[in-house]
DRENDO-222500 format. One record per residue: residue in one letter; x, y, z of N, C-alpha, C, CB in turn. Coordinates in steps of 0.1 Angstrom, whole numbers, plus 5000, padded with zeros to 4 digits. Glycine has a CB too. Layout:
<drenmars>
aXYZXYZXYZXYZ ...
</drenmars>
This chain:
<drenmars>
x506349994851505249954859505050034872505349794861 x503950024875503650114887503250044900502550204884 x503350054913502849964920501850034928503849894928 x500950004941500250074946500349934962498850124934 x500150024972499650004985498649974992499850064989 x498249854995496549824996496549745008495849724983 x495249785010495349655029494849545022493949695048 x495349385028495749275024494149235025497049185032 x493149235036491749205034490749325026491049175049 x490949415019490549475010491149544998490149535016 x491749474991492649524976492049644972492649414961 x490649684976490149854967490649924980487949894962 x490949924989491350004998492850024996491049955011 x493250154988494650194983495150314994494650244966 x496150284998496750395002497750414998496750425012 x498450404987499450514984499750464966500950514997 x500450474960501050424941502450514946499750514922 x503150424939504350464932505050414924505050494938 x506150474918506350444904507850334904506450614894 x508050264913509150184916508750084929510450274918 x509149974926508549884936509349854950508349734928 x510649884950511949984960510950104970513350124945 x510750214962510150274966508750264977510150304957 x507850124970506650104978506850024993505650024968 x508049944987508449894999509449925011508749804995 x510150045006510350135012509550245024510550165004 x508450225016507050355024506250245030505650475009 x506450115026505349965038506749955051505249695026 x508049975046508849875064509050055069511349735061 x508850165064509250305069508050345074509750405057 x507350365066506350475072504550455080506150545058 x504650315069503650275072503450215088503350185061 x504150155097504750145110504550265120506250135107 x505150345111504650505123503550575119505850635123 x502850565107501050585108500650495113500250585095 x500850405116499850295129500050295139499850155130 x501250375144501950385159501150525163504050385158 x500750595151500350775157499050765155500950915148 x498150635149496450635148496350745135495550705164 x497150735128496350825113495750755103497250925105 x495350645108494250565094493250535106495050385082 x491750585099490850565105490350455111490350605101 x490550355102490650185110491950165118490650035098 x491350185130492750135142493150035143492650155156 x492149895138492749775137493849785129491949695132 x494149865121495349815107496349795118495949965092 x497849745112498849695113499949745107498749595112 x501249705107501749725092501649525090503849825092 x501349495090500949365084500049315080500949295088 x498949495079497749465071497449495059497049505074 x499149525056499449585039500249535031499849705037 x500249545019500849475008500949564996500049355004 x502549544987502349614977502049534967503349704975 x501149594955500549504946501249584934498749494946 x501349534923501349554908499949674907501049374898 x500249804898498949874895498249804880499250054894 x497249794880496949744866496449814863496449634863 x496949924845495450014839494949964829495650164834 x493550024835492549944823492849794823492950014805 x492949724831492849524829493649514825491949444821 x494549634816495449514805497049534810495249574784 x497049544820498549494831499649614829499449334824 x499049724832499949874835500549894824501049884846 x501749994825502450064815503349984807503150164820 
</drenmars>
C-alpha cells in the first residue's frame, strides 16, 4: 500500500506519496517542520499540524 501527504483542510492538496507509512511519517515529524520554518509552501498559514498522512487509493478500489 502506498501512502501520500495532504493538508488536513484540503485532502486534494498532496504534497508528497510514499511507499511505506514509516517513511511518510518520517518526512511529517522531519521535514515537514523545517519547510514551514523556511516559508517554502506558498500558503504561509500551513503548520506542521496542517498535515496528515492518508492511505493512497488507486482508481477507488483501495491501492495496491
Amino acid at each position: 500500500m502506498k501512502y501520500k501527504l495532504v493538508e488536513k483542510q484540503n485532502n486534494l492538496a498532496v504534497h508528497g506519496l510514499f511507499d511505506t507509512m514509516e517513511r511518510a511519517k518520517w518526512h511529517l515529524a522531519v521535514n515537514v517542520p523545517t519547510y514551514c520554518a523556511n516559508g517554502f509552501f506558498m500558503d504561509k498559514t500551513l503548520t506542521p499540524d496542517s498535515f496528515e498522512v492518508m492511505p493512497q487509493i488507486a482508481n477507488g478500489k483501495g491501492g495496491e
